[in-house]
MARBALO-423880 format. One record per residue (C-alpha): residue in three letters; x, y, z. Coordinates in pm, whole numbers, plus 32768, in hexadecimal, padded with zeros to 4 digits. Layout:
REM residues N
alaXYZ...
This chain:
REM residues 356
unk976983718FE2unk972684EA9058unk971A86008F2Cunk97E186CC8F75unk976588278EE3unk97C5899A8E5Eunk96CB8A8B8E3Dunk96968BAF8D6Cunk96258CEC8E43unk94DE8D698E08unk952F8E898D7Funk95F08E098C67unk94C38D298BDBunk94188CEC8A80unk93198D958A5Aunk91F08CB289F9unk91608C8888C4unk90078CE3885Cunk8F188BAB8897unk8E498BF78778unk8F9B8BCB868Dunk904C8AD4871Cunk907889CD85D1unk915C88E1861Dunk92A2887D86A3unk92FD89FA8674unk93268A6887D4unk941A89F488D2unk941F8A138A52unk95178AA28B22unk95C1897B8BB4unk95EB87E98B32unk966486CF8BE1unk97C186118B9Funk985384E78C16unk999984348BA7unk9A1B82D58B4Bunk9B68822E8B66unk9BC580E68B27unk9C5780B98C57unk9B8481618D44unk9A07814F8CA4unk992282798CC2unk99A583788D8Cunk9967850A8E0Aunk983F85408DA2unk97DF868A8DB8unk96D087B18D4Bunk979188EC8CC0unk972B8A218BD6unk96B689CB8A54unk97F889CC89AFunk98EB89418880unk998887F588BFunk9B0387BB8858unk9B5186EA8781unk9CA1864886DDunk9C5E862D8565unk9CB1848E858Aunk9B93848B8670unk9AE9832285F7unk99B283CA85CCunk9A2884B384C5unk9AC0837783FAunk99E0823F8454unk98A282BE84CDunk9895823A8628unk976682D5867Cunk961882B88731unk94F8838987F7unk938983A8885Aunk929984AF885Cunk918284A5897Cunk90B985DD89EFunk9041869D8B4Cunk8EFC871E8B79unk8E5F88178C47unk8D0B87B88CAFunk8BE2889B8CF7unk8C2688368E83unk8DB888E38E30unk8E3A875E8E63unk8F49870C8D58unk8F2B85AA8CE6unk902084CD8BFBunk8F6083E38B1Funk900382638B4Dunk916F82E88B5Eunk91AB819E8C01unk916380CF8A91unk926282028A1Bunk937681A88AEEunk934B802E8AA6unk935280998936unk948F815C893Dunk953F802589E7unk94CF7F5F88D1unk955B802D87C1unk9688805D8897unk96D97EEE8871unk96887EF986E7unk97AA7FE786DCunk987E7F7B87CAunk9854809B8896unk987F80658A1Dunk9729804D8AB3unk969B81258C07unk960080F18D0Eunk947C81558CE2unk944C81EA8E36unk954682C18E15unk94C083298C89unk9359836F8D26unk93E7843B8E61unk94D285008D7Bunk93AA85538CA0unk92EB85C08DC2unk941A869D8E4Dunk942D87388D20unk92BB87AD8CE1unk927B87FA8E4Dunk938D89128DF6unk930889798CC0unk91A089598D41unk914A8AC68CE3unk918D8A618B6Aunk907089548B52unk8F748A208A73unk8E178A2D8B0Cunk8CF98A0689C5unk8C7A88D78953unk8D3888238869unk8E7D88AF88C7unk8F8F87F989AFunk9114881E89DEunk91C787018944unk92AE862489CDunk93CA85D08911unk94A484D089A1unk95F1845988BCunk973E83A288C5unk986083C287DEunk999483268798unk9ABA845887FBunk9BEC8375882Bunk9D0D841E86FFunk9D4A82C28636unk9D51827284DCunk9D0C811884BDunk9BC88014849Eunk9B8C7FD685D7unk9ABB802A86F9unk9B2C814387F6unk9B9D81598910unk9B0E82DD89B6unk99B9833B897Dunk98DD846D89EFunk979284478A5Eunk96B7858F8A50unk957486238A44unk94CF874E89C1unk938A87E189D3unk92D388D488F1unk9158895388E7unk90A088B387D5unk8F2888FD874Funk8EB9882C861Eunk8FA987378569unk8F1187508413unk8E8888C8837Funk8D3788068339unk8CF087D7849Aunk8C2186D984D6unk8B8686D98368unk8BD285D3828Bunk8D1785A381DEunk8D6D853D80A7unk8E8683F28088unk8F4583897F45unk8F8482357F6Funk90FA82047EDFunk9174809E7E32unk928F81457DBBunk9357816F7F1Cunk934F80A5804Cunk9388810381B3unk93FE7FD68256unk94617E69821Dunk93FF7D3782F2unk95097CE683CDunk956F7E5C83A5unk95597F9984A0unk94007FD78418unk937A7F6C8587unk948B8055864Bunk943581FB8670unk9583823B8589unk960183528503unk966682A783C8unk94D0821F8386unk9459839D838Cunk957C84058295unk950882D181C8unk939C836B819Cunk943B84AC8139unk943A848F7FDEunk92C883FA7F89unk922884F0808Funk92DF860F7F99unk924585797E85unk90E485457F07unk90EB86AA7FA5unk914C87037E2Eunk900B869B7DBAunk8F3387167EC2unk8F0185D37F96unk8F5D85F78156unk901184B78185unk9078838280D3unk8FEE821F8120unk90FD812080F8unk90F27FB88080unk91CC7EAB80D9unk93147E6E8075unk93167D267FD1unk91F97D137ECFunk91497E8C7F0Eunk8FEE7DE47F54unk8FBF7E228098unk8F8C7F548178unk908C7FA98284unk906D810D8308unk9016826482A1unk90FD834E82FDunk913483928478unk900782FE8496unk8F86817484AEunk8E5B814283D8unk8CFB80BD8423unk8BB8805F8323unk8A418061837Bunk89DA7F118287unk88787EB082D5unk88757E9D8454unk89E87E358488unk8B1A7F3D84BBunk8C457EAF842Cunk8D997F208467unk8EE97E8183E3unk8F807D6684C9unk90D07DDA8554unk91BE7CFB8478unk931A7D9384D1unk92D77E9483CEunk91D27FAD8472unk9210805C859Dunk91447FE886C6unk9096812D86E6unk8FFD818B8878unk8EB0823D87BCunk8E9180FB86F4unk8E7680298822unk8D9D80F288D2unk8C8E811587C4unk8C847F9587C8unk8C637F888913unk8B388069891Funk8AC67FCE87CAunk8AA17E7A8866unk8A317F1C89E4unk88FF7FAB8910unk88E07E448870unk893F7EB186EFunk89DF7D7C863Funk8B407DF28633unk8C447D508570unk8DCB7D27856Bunk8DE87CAB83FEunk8ED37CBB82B5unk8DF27D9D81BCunk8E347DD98042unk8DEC7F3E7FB6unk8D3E7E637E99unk8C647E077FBEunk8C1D7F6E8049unk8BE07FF57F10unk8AED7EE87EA6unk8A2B7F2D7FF5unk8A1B80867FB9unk89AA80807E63unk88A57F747ED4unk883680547FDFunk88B17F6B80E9unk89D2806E8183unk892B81268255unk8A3781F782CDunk8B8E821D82CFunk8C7582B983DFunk8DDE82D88445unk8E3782D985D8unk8F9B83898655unk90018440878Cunk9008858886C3unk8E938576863Dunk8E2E8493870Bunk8D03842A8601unk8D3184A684A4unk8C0A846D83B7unk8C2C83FA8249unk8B72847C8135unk8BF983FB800Eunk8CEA82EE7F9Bunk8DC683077E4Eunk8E8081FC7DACunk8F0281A87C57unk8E3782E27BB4unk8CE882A27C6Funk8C4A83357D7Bunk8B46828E7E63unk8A7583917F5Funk8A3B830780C9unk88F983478189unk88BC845C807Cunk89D0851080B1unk8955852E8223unk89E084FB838Aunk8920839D83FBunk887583538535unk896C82818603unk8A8783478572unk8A01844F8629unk899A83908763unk8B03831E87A3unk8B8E8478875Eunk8A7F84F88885unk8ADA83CA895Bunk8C0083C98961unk8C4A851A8975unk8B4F85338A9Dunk8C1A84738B56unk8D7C850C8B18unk8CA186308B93unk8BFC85AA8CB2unk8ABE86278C43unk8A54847C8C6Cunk8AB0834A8D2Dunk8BF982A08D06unk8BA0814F8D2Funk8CA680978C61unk8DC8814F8D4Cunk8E3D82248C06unk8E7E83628CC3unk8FC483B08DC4unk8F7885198E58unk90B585E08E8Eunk90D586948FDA
């Protein structure tokens, strides 16, 4: 399909924001892409117009039953002035996959990637130049038929958005605290808990409140059924250092399969660490740690990419991790990785698409 598209002139612009303050998820660009479903005729007119309101009937099934879903990917501007997408590829596949879990109508991925390269190509002048700073991709489909009634829809848009972001977490790259909750749960087996869903970030809501209360970042979750075993943390998977094997969470239908999380065990296992796909108790990580065995202790996302882990809290106790300190490979994998989205080293697993 062609995009059609409607541009703003350049005088009537945003201004851009300053790169040094960017936070995150503040700042929007001037246009977004939007495409349409029916029934009866699939996907249709896509287009890229001016940032601006959708409408809305109040029965829209979003508003009532949550049909919901989305992905965040960034663009980078290298040192050469190349932009580069980091595996949007494994982000299309992704958004198909939670698509079915909701009964949402799927898309074709050639057409996600080329609409996602459409749109930044346009909004090219927005990608922030410093390190550590990118422009955020955030592609999403909701539910807009006006129906009151459990079942799926029938009309869906498709849209994305992009804003400049600079560090996800205030810390930076310093360690961050993590409460580890057994009084909520994220996600079920056999749930959502493996779809991008609105509904599994509202879920979170009220234990990241609580942890943020007490002075803790994010909230590691255990599992649903006997709250023994760690899921997630966050919007982040979670990985532990234990003698010279990382171990991360299998995916069990519960944690979403995060893009960072793959990638840090394919590198793990490129640079020949032991890296395991395994159920782990928090009895288990917090034995290790006070045995000296946890050697570090890291959370991977698209937003922070690699997110170190001081210290661990659960059931009144806290347990430091490396000292308090950021660990070696946690900071290999952040410079890795974020060497290649980059291009300041060699791609050799195929990770980047360039957008030109």
């Amino acid at each position: 399909m062609e995009i059609a598209k409607q541009l703003k002139d350049s005088d009537n612009l945003k201004p851009l924001p300053d790169e040094k303050n960017l936070g995150f998820g503040i700042h929007f660009t001037d246009h977004m892409f939007k495409m349409n479903y029916l029934d009866d005729k699939g996907w249709h007119s896509p287009e890229i117009v001016p940032y601006s309101d959708f409408s809305l009937d109040p029965a829209a099934v979003v508003l009532h039953y949550g049909q919901a879903i989305f992905e965040g990917l960034k663009a980078y501007k290298g040192k050469d002035k190349r932009i580069r997408l980091f595996r949007p590829w494994e982000n299309a596949k992704r958004l198909n996959r939670s698509a079915w879990r909701m009964c949402m109508p799927q898309m074709d991925e050639a057409l996600f990637i080329k609409a996602i390269k459409e749109l930044v190509k346009i909004e090219k002048r927005w990608i922030p130049s410093q390190k550590g700073t990118s422009l955020y991709i955030r592609p999403f489909i909701i539910a807009s038929e006006p129906f009151l009634g459990v079942r799926p829809a029938k009309e869906y848009i498709f849209s994305i958005i992009l804003t400049p972001v600079g560090a996800y977490y205030a810390e930076g790259f310093n360690p961050v605290k993590i409460f580890v909750t057994d009084k909520f749960v994220r996600a079920a087996k056999g749930g959502v808990g493996e779809a991008k869903t609105a509904g599994n970030y509202a879920a979170s809501l009220m234990a990241s409140e609580e942890a943020k209360k007490l002075g803790f970042t994010q909230v590691l979750w255990l599992d649903a059924a006997e709250r023994k075993y760690v899921e997630e943390v966050g919007t982040m998977n979670i990985f532990f250092l234990i003698d010279d094997r990382l171990v991360t969470p299998a995916l069990s239908g519960s944690i979403l399969p995060g893009i960072t999380r793959d990638s840090v065990l394919t590198l793990a296992r490129d640079w020949g660490i032991k890296a395991e796909e395994r159920p782990i108790s928090i009895d288990e990580v917090l034995e290790s740690a006070e045995s000296g065995r946890l050697k570090e202790c890291f959370g991977t996302g698209t937003a922070a990419v690699i997110s170190p882990v001081g210290s661990l809290y659960y059931k009144g106790k806290s347990v430091e991790v490396n000292g308090g300190q950021t660990g070696q490979l946690a900071q290999k994998l952040f410079d890795e990785i974020t060497a290649i989205q980059y291009g300041e080293k060699e791609d050799k697993f195929g990770w980047i698409e360039f957008v030109e």
